[in-house]
N, CA, C and O atoms as a Maestro MAE file, in Angstrom:
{
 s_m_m2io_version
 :::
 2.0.0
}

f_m_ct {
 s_m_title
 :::
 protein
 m_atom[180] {
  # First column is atom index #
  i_m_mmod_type
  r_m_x_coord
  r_m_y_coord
  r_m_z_coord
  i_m_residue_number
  s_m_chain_name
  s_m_pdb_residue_name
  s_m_pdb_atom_name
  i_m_atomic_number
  :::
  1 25 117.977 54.252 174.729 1 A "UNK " " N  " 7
  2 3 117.042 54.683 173.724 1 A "UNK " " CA " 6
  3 2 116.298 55.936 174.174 1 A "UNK " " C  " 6
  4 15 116.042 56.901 173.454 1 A "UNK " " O  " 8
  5 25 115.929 55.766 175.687 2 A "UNK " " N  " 7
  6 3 115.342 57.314 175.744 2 A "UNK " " CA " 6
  7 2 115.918 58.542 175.283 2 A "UNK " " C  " 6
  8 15 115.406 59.218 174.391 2 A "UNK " " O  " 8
  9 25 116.879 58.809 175.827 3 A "UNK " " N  " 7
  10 3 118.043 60.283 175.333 3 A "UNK " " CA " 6
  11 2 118.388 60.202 174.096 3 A "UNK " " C  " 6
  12 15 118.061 60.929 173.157 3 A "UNK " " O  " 8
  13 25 119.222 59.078 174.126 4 A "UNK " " N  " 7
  14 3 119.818 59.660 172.644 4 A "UNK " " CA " 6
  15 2 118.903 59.198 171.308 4 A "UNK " " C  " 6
  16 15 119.192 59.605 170.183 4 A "UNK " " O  " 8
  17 25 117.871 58.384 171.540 5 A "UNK " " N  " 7
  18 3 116.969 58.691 169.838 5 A "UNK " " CA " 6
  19 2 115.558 59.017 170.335 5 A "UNK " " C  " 6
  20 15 114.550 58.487 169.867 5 A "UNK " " O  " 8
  21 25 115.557 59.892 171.279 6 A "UNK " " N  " 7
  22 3 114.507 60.695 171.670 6 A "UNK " " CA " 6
  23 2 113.342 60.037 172.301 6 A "UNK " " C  " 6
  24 15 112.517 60.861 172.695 6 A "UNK " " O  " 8
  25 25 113.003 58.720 172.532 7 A "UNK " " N  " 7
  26 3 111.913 58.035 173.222 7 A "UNK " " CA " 6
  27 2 111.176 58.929 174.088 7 A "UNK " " C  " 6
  28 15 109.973 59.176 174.161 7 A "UNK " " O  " 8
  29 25 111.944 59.254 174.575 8 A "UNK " " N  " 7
  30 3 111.219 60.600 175.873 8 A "UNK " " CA " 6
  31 2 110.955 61.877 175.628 8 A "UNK " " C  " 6
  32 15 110.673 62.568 176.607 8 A "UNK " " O  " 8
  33 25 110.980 62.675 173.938 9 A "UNK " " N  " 7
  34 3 110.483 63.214 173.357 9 A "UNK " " CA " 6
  35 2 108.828 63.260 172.830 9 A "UNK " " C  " 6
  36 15 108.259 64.301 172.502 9 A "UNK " " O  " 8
  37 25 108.268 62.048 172.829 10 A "UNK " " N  " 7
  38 3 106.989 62.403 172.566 10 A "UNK " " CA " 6
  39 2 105.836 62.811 173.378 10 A "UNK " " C  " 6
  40 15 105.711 62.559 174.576 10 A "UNK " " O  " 8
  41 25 104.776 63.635 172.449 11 A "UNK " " N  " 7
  42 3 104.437 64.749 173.720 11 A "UNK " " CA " 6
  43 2 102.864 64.473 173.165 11 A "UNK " " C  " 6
  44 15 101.925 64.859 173.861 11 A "UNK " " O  " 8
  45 25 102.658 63.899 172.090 12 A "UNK " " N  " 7
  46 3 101.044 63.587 171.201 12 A "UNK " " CA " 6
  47 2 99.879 63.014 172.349 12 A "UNK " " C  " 6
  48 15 100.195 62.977 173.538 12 A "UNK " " O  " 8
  49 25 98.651 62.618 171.940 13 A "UNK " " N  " 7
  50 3 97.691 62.487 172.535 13 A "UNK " " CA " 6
  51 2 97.240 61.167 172.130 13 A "UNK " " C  " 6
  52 15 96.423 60.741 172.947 13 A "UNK " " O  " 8
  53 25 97.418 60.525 171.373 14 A "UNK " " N  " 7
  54 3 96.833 59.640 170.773 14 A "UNK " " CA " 6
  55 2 97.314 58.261 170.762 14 A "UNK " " C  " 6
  56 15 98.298 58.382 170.033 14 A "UNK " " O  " 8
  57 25 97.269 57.172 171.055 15 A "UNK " " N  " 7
  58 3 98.108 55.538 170.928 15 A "UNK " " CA " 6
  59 2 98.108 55.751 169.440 15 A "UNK " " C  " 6
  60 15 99.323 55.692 169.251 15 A "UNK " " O  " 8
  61 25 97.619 55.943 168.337 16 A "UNK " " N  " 7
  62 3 98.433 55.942 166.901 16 A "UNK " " CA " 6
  63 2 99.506 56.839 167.025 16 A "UNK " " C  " 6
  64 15 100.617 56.387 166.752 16 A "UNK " " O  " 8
  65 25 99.411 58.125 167.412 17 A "UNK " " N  " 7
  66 3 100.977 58.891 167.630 17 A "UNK " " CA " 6
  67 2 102.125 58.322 168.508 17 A "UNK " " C  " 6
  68 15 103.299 58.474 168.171 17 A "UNK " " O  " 8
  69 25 101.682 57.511 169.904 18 A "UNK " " N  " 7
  70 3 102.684 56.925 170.459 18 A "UNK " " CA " 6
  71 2 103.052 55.442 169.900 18 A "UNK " " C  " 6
  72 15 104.061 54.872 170.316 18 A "UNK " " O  " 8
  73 25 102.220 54.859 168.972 19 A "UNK " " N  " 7
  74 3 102.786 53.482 168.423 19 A "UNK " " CA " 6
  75 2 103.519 54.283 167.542 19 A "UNK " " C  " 6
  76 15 104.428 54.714 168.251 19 A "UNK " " O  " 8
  77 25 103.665 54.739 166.420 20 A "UNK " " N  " 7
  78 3 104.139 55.558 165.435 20 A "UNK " " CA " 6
  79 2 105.181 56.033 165.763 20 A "UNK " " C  " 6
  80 15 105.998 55.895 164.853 20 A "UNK " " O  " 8
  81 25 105.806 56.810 167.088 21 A "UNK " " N  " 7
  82 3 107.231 57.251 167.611 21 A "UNK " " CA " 6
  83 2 107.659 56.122 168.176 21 A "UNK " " C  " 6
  84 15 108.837 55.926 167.873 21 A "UNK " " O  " 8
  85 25 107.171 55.214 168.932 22 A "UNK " " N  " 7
  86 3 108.124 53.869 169.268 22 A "UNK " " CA " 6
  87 2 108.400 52.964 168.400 22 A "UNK " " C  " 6
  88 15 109.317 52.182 168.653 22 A "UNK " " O  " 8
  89 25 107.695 52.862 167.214 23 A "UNK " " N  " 7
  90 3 108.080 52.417 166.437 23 A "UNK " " CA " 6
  91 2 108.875 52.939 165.784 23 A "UNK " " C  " 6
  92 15 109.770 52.096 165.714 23 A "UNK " " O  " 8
  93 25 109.301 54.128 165.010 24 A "UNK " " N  " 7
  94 3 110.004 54.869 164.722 24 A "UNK " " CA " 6
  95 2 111.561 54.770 165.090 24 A "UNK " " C  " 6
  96 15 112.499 54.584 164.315 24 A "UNK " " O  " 8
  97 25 111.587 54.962 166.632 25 A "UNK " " N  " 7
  98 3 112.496 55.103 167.306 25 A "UNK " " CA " 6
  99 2 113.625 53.536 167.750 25 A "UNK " " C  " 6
  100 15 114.806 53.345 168.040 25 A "UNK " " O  " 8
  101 25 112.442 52.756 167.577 26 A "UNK " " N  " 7
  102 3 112.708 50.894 167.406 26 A "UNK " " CA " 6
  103 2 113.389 50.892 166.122 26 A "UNK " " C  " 6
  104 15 114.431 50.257 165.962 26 A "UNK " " O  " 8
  105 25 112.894 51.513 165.282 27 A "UNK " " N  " 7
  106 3 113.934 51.260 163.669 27 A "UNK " " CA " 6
  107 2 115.104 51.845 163.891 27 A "UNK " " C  " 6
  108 15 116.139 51.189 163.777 27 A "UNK " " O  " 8
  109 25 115.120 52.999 164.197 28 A "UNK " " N  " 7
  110 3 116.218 53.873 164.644 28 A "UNK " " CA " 6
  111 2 117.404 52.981 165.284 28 A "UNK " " C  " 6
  112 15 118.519 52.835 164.783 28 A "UNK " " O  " 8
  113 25 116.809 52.253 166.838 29 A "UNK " " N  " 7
  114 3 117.927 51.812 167.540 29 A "UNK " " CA " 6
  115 2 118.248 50.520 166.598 29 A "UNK " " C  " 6
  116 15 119.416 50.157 166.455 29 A "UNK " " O  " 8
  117 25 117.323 49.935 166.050 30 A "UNK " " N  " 7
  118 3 118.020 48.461 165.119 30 A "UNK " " CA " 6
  119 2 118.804 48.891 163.616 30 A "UNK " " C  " 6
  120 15 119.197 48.075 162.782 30 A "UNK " " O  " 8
  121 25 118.894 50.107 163.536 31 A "UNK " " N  " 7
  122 3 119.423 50.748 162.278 31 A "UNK " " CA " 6
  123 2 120.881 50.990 162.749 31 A "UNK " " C  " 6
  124 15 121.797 50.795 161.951 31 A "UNK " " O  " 8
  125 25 121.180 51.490 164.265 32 A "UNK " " N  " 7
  126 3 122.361 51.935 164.883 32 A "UNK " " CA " 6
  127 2 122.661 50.639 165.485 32 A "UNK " " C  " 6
  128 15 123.641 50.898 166.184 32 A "UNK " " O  " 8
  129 25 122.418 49.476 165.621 33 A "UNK " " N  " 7
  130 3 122.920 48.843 166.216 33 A "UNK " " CA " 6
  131 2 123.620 47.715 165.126 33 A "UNK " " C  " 6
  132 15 124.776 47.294 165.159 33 A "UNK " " O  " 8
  133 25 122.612 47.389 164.217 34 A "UNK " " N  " 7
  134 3 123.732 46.801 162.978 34 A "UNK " " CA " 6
  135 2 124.694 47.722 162.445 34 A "UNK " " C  " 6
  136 15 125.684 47.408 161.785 34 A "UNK " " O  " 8
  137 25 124.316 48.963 162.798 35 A "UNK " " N  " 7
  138 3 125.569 49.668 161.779 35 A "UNK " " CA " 6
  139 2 126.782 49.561 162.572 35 A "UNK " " C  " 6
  140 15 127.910 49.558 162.079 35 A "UNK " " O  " 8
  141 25 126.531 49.474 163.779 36 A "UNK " " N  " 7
  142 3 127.590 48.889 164.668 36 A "UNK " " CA " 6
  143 2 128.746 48.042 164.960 36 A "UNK " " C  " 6
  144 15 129.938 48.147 165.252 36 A "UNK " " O  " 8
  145 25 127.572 46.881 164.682 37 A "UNK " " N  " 7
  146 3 128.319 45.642 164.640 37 A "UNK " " CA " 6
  147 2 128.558 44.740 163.330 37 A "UNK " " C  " 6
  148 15 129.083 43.639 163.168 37 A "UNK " " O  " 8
  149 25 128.016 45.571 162.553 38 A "UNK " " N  " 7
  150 3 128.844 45.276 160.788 38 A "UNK " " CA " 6
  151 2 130.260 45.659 160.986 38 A "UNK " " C  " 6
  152 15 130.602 46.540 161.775 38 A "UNK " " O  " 8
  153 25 131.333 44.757 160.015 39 A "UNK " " N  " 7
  154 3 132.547 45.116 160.100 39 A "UNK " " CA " 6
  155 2 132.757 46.304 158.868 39 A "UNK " " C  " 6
  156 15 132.135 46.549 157.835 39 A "UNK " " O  " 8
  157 25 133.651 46.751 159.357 40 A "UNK " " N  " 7
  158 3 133.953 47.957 158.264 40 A "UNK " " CA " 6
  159 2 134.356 47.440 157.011 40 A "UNK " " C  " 6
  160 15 135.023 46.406 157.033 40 A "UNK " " O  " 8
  161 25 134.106 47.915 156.015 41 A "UNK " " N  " 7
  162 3 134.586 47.333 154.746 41 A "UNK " " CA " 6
  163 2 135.773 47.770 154.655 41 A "UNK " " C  " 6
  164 15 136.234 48.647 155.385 41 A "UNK " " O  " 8
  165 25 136.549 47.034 153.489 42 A "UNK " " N  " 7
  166 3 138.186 47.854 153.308 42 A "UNK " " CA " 6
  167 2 137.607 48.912 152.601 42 A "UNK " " C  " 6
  168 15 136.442 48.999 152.215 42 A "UNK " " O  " 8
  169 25 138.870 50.007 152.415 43 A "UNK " " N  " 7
  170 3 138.700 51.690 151.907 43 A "UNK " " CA " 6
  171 2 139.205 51.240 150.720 43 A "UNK " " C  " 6
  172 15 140.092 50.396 150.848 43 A "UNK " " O  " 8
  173 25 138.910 51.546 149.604 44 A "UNK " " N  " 7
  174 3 139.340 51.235 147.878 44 A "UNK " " CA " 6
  175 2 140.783 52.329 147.625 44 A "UNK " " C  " 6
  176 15 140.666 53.545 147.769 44 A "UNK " " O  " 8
  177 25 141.642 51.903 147.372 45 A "UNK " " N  " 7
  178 3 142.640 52.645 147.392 45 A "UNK " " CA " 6
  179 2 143.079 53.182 145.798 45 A "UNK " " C  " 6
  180 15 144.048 53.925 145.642 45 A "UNK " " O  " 8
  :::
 }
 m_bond[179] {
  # First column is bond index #
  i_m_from
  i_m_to
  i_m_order
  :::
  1 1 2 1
  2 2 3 1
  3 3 4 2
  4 3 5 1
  5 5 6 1
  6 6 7 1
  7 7 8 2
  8 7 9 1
  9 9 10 1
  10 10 11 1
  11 11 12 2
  12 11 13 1
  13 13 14 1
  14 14 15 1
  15 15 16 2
  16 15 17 1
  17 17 18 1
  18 18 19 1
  19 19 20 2
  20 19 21 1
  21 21 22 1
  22 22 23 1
  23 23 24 2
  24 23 25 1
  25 25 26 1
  26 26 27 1
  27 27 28 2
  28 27 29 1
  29 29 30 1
  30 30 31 1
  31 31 32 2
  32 31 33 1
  33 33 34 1
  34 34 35 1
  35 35 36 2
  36 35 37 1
  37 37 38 1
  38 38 39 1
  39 39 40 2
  40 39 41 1
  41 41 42 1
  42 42 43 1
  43 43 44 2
  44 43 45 1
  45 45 46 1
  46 46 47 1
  47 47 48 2
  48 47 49 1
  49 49 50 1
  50 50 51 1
  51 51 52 2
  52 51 53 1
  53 53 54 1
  54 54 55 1
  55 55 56 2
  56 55 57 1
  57 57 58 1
  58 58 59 1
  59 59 60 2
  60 59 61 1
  61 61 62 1
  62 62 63 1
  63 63 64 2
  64 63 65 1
  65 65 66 1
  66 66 67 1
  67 67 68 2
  68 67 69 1
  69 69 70 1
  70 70 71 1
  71 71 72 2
  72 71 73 1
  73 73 74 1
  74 74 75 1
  75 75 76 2
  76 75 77 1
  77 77 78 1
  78 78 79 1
  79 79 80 2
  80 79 81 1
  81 81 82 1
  82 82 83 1
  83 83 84 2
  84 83 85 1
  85 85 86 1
  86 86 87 1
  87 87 88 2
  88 87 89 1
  89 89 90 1
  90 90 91 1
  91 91 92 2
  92 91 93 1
  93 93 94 1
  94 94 95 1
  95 95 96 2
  96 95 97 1
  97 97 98 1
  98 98 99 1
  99 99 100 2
  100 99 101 1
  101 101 102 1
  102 102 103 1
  103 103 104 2
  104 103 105 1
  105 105 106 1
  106 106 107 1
  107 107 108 2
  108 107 109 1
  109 109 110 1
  110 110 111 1
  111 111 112 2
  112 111 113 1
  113 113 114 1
  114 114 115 1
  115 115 116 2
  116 115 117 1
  117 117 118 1
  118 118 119 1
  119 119 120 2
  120 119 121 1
  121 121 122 1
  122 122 123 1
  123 123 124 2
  124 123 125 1
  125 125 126 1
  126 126 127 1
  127 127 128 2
  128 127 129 1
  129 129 130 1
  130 130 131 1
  131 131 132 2
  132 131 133 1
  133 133 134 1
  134 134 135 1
  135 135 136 2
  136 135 137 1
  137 137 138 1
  138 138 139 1
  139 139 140 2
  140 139 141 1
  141 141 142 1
  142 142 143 1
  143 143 144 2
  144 143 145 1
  145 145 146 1
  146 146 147 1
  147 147 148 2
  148 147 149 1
  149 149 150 1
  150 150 151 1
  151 151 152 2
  152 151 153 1
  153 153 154 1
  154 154 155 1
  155 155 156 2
  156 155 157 1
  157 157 158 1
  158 158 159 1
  159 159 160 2
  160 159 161 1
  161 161 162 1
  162 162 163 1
  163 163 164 2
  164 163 165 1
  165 165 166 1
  166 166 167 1
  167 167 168 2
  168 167 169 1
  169 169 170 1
  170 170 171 1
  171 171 172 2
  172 171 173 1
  173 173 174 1
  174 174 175 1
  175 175 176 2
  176 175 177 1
  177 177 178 1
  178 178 179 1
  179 179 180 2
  :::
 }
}
């Protein structure tokens, strides 16, 4: 999660700006991780 959906990108001053990017970044990795492990649908031919 750090590198690739930026965790180690935030640079703000504030615990509302750093809850706000980890949270952010928490949707992010649970958004990529079901899209993952959903099976592919068939292609409509």
């Amino acid at each position: 999660m750090k590198t690739v959906l930026g965790l180690d990108h935030f640079e703000g001053r504030s615990f509302n700006g750093w809850h706000r990017h980890v949270t952010l970044v928490t949707a992010a990795h649970l958004f990529l991780t079901e899209q993952r492990r959903s099976p592919k649908a068939p292609a409509r031919a």
